[in-house]
N, C-alpha and C positions, 0 to 999 in steps of 0.2 A: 635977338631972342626969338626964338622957335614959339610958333602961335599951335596950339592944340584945340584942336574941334571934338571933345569929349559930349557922346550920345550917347543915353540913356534913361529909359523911362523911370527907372529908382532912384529918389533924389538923394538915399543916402550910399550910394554907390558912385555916382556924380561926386558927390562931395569928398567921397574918400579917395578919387580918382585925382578929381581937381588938387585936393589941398596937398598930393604926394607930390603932383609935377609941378605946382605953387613953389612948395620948397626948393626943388632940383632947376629953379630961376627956369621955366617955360610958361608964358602968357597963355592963359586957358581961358575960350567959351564953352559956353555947355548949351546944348538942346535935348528936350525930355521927349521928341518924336522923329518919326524921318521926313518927315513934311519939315518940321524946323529944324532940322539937319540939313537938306536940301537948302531950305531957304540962308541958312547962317553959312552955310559953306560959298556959295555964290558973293555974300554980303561981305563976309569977314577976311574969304581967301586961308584958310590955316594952309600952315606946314604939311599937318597928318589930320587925321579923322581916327579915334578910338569910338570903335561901332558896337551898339551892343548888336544881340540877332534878334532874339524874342524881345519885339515891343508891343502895341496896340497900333493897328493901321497898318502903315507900311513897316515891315519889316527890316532888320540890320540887312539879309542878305538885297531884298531891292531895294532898299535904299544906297545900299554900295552900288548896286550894277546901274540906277541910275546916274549916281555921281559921274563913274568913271562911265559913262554916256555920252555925259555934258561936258563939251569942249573946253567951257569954262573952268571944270571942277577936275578932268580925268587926269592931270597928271599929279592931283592928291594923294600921297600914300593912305592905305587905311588897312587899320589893326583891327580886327573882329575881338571883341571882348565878351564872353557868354559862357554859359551854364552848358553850352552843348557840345559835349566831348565827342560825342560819335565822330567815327572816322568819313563816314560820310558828309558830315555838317563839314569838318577841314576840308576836305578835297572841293565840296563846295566852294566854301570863302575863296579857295586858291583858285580853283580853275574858272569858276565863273564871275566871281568879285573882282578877283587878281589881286587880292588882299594881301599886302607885305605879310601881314603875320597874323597869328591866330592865339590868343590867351585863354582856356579855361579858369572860370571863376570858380571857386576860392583859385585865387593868385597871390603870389609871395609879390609883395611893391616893386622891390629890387628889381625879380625878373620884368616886369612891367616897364621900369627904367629902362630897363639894359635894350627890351624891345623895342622902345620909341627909339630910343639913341640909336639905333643900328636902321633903322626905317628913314631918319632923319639923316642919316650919311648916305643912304641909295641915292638920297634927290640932288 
């Protein structure tokens, strides 16, 4: 079973995250910060990291470019999950995060599955 590191400062978006890939049988923690992203990703080891961008503190994009930093953490995939569709926030994720993929919210669940599945077969 594929362990999922779901980050995000809104708890009812956490939870609507969690309880989709609950169903779809993947073992999920959650952190509401990138501080406790950082920390639980080191702690827990996940599969992937679903990232929001806009938090409080450290942000989804340095908190990815720390990750994949840390030797411990960088061969984590991680999905950016966010409100920011600009074409500039994607080429971010990608070229400086190295982020498998990118979701804009509102997201269809499905597409959401299909993205971790397809993140979870690169590794």
């Amino acid at each position: 079973m594929s362990k999922i590191l779901v980050v995000d400062d809104n708890p009812d978006i956490v939870e609507l995250i969690a309880s989709r890939l609950e169903l779809s049988n993947y073992e999920v923690i959650t952190a509401a910060s990138g501080e406790e992203a950082l920390l639980k990703a080191v702690k827990e080891k996940p599969d992937l990291v679903l990232l929001d961008v806009t938090m409080q503190g450290i942000d989804g994009f340095e908190t990815g470019c720390r990750l994949k930093a840390d030797p411990a953490t960088r061969h984590i995939p991680i999905i950016m999950v966010t409100a920011k569709g600009e074409n500039a926030d994607l080429l971010r994720a990608v070229n400086v995060v190295k982020a498998a993929g990118y979701i804009v919210k509102p997201f269809q669940p499905d597409k959401l599955l299909e993205k971790v599945a397809q993140a979870l077969k690169k590794t």
